[in-house]
C-alpha positions in Angstrom: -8.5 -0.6 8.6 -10.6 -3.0 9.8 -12.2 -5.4 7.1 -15.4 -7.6 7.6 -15.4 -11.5 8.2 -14.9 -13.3 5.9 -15.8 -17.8 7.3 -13.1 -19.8 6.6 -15.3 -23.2 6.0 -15.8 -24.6 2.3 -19.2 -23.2 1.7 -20.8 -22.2 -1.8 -20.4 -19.1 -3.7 -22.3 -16.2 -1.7 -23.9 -13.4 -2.8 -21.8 -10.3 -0.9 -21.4 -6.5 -1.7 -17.5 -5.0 -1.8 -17.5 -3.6 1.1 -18.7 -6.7 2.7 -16.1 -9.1 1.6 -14.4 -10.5 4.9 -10.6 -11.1 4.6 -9.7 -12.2 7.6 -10.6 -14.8 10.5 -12.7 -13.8 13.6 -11.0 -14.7 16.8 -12.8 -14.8 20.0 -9.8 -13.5 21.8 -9.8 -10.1 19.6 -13.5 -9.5 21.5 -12.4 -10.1 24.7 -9.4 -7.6 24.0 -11.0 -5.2 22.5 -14.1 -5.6 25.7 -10.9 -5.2 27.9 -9.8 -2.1 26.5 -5.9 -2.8 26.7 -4.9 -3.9 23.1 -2.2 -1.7 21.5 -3.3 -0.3 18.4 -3.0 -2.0 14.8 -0.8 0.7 13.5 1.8 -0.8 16.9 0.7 -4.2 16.0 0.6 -4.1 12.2 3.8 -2.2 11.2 5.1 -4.1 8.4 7.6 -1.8 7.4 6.4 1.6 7.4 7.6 3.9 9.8 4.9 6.0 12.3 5.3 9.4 13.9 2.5 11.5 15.9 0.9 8.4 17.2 0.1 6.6 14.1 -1.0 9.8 12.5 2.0 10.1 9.7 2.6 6.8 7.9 5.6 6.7 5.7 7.9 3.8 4.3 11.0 2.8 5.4 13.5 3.9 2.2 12.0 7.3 1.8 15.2 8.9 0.7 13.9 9.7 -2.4 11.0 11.8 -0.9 13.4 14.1 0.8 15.2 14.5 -2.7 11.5 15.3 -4.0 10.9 18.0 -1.5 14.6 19.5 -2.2 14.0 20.0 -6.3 10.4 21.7 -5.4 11.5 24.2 -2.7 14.9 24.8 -4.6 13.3 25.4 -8.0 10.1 26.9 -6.5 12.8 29.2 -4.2 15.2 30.1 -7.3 11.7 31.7 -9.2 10.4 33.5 -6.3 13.6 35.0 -5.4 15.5 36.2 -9.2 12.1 36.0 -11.5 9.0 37.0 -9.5 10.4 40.4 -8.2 10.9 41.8 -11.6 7.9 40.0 -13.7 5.6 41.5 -10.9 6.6 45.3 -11.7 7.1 44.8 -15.2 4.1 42.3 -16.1 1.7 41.9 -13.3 1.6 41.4 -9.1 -0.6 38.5 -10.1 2.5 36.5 -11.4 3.7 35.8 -7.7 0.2 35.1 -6.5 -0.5 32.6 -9.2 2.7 31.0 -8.5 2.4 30.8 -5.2 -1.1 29.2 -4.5 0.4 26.9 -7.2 3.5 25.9 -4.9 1.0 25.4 -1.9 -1.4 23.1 -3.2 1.4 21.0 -4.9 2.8 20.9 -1.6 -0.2 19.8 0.8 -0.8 17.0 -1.8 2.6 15.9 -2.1 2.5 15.4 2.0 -1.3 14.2 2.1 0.1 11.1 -0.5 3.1 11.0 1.6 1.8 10.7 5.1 -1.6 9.5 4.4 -2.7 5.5 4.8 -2.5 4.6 1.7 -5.2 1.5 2.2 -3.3 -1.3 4.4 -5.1 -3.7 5.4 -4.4 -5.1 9.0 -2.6 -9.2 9.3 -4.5 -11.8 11.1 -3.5 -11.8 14.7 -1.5 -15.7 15.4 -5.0 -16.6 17.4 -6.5 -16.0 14.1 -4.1 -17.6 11.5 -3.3 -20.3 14.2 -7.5 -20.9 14.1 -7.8 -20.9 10.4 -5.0 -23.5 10.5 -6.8 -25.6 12.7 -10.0 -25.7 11.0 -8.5 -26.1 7.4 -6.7 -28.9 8.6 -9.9 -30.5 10.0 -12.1 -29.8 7.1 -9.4 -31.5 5.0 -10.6 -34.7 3.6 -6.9 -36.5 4.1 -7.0 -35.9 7.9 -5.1 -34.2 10.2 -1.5 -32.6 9.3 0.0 -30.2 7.8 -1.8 -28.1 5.0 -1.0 -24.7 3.2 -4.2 -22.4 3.1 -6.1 -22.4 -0.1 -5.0 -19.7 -2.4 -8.4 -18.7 -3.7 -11.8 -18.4 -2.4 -15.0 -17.0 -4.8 -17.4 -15.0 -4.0 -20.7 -13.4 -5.2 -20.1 -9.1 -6.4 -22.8 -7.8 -7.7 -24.1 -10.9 -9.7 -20.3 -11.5 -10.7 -18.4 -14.2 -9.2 -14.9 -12.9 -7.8 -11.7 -14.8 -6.5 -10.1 -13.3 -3.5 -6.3 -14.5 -3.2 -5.0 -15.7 -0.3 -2.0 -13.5 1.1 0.2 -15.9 2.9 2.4 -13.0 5.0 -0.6 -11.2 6.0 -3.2 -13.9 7.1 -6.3 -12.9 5.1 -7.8 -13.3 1.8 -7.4 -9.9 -0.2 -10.1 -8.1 -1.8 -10.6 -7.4 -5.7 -7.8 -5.5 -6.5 -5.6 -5.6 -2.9 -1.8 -6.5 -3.6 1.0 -7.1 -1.2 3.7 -4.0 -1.5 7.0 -5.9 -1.1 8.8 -2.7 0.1 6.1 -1.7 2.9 5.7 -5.7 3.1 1.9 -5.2 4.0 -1.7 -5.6 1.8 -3.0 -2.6 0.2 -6.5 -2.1 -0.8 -6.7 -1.0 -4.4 -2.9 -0.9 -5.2 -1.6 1.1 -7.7 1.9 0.9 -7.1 4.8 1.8 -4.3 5.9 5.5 -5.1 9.9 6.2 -4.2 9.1 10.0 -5.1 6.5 10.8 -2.4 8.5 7.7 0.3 4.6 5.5 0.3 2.5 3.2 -1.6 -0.5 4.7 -3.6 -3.8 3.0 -2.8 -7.3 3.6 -2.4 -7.5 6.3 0.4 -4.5 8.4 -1.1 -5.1 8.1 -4.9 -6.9 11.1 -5.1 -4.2 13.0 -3.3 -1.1 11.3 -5.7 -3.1 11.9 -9.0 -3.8 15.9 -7.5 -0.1 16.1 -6.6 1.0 14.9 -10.5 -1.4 17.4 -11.9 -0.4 20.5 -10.0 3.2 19.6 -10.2 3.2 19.6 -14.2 0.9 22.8 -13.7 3.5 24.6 -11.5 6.5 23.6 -13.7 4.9 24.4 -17.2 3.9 27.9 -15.0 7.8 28.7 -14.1 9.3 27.5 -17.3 7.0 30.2 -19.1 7.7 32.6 -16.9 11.3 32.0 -16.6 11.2 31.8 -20.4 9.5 35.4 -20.5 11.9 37.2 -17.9 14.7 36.3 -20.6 12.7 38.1 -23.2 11.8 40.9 -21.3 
């Protein structure tokens, strides 16, 4: 959550790694803050507009409707196989039936709520010190004096021998890093986006990729696992 300083100055291309890439502004008064010991935390501060529970430890967007009609078709189908199918496949096939099924339904599960609740990658806004200071010295490195003057939408920079163009977010504050896009829903920057998901209620970035593309697999596992089944209790 907390990306490295980026200088707001003109300056030539530099040579920086990813993870090195500064999107935002340093402000003196974050230091003394953070020194201090009283600043709320960025999940208070930076809520765009996701919803928190457990002190910041569950993240979630605001419509997640649809998630709740997610979790409804999984325990409802999932609960219609256990109870009518399983009983009678596992004395007249094999006990291993329900066991298969059920580690299935678990792991589908804990991914589907480790996408759901998980950060998916936001990136925290530039504090009004900050953006109010990278106003100020835009304004007086601009050649046409002082006044009034947008941010620049780009800046490069040096990746690896490559030279990359971080876009300027103008909500959040901060230049974005290769491959960060604003969600419009969740209304904040998210590192690596992939897109906002209405089925698991969160957007699917870099730290809960693994956990979405887990959740997808299983889930076509566990439903291609009860339609043979179900399939084969007919038969039988």
């Amino acid at each position: 959550m907390s990306p490295m300083h980026l200088a707001v100055e003109q300056e030539p291309v530099r040579e920086c790694q990813y993870n090195q890439i500064c999107t935002r502004n340093s402000s003196p008064a974050e230091g003394s803050l953070a020194r201090k010991g009283g600043h709320r935390r960025k999940w208070q501060v930076f809520q765009g507009r996701n919803k928190f529970y457990c002190n910041g430890r569950i993240m979630m967007a605001r419509q997640s409707g649809v998630f709740y009609l997610t979790l409804v078709l999984i325990l409802m189908t999932s609960g219609l196989f256990f109870t009518f199918d399983c009983p009678f496949l596992a004395s007249n096939l094999s006990p291993a039936v329900p066991a298969v099924g059920g580690l299935l339904f678990f792991f589908v599960m804990g991914m589907l709520l480790r996408a759901s609740f998980s950060d998916p990658g936001v990136l925290p806004r530039a504090t009004p010190d900050e953006a109010a200071d990278l106003e100020r010295q835009i304004d007086t490195s601009s050649p046409s004096g002082p006044g009034y003057r947008t941010p620049p939408r780009t800046r490069e920079v040096q990746i690896n021998g490559q030279t990359v163009k971080l876009k300027y977010c103008f909500t959040c504050k901060i230049f974005r890093p290769p491959r960060t896009s604003h969600c419009s829903l969740c209304d904040n920057c998210v590192e690596r986006f992939d897109h906002h998901c209405p089925w698991v209620g969160n957007c699917v970035g870099r730290r809960n990729y693994r956990y979405f593309y887990l959740f997808i697999v299983s889930l076509s596992c566990l439903t291609l696992f009860i339609f043979s089944f179900v399939v084969t209790h007919v038969i039988l």
